[in-house]
Backbone bond lengths (Angstrom), bond angles and torsions (degrees), N, CA, C in turn:
res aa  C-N    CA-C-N  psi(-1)  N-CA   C-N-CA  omega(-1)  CA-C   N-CA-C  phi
1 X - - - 1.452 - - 1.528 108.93 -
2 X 1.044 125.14 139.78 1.472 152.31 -158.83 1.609 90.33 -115.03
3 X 1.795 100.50 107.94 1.356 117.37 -178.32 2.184 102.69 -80.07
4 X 1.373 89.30 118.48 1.723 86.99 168.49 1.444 115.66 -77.90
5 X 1.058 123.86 -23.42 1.561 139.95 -153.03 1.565 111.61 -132.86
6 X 1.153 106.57 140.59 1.760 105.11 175.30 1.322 93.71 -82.76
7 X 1.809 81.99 129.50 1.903 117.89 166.60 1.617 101.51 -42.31
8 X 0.889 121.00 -81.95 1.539 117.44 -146.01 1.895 102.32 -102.15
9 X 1.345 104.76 34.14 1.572 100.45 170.55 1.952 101.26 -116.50
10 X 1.282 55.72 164.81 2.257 84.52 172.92 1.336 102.88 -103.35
11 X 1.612 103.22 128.35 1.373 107.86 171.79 2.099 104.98 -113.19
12 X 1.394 119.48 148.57 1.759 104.85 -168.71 1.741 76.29 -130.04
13 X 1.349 120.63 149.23 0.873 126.68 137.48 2.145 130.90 -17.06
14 X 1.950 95.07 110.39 1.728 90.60 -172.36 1.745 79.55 114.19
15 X 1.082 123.32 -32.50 1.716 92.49 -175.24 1.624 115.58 -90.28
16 X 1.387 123.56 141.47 1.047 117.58 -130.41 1.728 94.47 -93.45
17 X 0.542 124.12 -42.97 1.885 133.30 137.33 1.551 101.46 12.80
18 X 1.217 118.01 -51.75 1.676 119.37 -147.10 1.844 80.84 -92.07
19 X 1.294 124.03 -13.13 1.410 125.35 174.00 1.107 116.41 -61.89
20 X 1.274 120.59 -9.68 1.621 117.18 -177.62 1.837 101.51 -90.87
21 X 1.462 125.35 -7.64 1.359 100.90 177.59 1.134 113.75 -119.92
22 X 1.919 125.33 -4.91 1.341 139.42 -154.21 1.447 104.49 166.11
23 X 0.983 124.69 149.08 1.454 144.40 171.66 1.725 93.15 -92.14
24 X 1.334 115.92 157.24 1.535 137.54 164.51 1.538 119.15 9.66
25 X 1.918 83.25 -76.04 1.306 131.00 179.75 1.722 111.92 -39.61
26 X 1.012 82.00 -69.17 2.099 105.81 -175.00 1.108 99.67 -61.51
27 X 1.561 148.08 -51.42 1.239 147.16 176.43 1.645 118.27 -64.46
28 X 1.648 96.36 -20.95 1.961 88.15 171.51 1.347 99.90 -91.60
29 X 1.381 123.18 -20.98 1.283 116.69 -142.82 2.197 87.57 -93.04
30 X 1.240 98.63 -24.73 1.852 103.22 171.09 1.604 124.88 -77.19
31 X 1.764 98.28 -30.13 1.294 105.38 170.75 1.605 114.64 -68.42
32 X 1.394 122.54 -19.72 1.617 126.68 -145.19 1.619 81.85 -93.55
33 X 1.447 112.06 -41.89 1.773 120.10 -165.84 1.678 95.57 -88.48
34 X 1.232 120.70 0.94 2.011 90.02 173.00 1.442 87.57 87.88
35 X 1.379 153.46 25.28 1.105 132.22 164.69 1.218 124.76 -126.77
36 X 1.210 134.99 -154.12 1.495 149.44 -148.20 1.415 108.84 -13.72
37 X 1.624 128.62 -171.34 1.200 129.22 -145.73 1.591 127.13 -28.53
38 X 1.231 138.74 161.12 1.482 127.95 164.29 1.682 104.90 -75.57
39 X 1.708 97.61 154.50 1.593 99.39 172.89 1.503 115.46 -151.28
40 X 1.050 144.59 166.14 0.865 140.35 129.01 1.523 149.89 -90.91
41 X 1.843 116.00 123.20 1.122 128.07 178.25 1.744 114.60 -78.28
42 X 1.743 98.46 120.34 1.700 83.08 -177.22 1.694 88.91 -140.18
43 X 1.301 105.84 94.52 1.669 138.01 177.45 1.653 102.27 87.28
44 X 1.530 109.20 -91.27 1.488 95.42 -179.59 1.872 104.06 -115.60
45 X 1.127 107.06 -5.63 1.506 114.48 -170.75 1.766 117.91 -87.35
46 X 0.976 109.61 117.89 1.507 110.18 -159.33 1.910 98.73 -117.75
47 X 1.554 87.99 117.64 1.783 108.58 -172.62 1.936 90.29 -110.73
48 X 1.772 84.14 148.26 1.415 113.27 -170.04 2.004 89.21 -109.44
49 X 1.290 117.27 150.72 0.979 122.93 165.87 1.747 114.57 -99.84
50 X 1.119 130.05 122.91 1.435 113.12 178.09 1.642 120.28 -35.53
51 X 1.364 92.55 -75.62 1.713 139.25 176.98 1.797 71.97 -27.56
52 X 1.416 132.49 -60.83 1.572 121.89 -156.48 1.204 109.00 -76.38
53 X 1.553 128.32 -41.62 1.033 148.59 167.31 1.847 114.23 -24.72
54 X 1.716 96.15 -73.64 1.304 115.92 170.96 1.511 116.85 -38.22
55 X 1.519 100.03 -53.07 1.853 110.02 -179.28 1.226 97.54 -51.27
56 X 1.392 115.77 -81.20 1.355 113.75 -168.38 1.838 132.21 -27.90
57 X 1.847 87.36 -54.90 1.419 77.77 158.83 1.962 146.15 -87.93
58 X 1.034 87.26 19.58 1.577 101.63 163.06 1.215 101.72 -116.12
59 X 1.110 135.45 9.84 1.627 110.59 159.76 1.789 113.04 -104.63
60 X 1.861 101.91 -0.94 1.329 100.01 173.00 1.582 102.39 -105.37
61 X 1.244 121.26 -1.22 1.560 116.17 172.13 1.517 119.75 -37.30
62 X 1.464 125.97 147.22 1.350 130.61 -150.52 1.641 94.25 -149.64
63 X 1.141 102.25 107.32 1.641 118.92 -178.53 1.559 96.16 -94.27
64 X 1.285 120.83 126.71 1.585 119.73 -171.87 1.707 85.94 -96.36
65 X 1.191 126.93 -38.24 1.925 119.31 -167.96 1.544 90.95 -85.88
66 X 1.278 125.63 12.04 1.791 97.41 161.55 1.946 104.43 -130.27
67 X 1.310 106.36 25.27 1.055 128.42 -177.67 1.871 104.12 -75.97
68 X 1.193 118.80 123.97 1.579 128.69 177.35 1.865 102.60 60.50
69 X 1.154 114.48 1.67 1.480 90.44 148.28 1.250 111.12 -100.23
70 X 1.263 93.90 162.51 1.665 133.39 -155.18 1.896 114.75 -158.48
C-alpha cells in the first residue's frame, strides 16, 4: 500500500493535505454522521492521524479489474 499521508504526522484542520479527501465542509459534515477517517477531538481542535488517514484510505480503495466479480 502506497502511503498518501505521513505515517507518524498530525494533520488539524487548514492543512492543505487533508484536501486530498474533503474540503472543511465534507470532513465536518462525515465527522457529524460517524463517518470517514478516525480523529481526534481535544476541546474544539480536531487532529487527523496520518497512520488513520492512510487506513481509511485503503479501506475505501476501488479496484476497477476486481469489480463485479463474484
Amino acid at each position: 500500500m502506497a502511503n498518501l499521508f505521513e505515517q507518524n504526522r498530525n494533520y488539524v484542520l487548514g492543512d492543505e493535505e487533508l484536501n486530498l479527501i474533503g474540503d472543511r465542509d465534507k470532513l465536518a459534515q462525515w465527522r457529524h454522521k460517524g463517518m470517514g477517517p478516525a480523529f481526534y477531538k481535544l476541546g474544539r481542535k480536531i487532529i487527523y492521524r496520518g497512520a488513520d488517514l492512510n487506513a481509511w484510505a485503503e479501506a475505501n480503495r476501488v479496484d476497477p479489474s476486481k469489480e463485479g466479480a463474484a
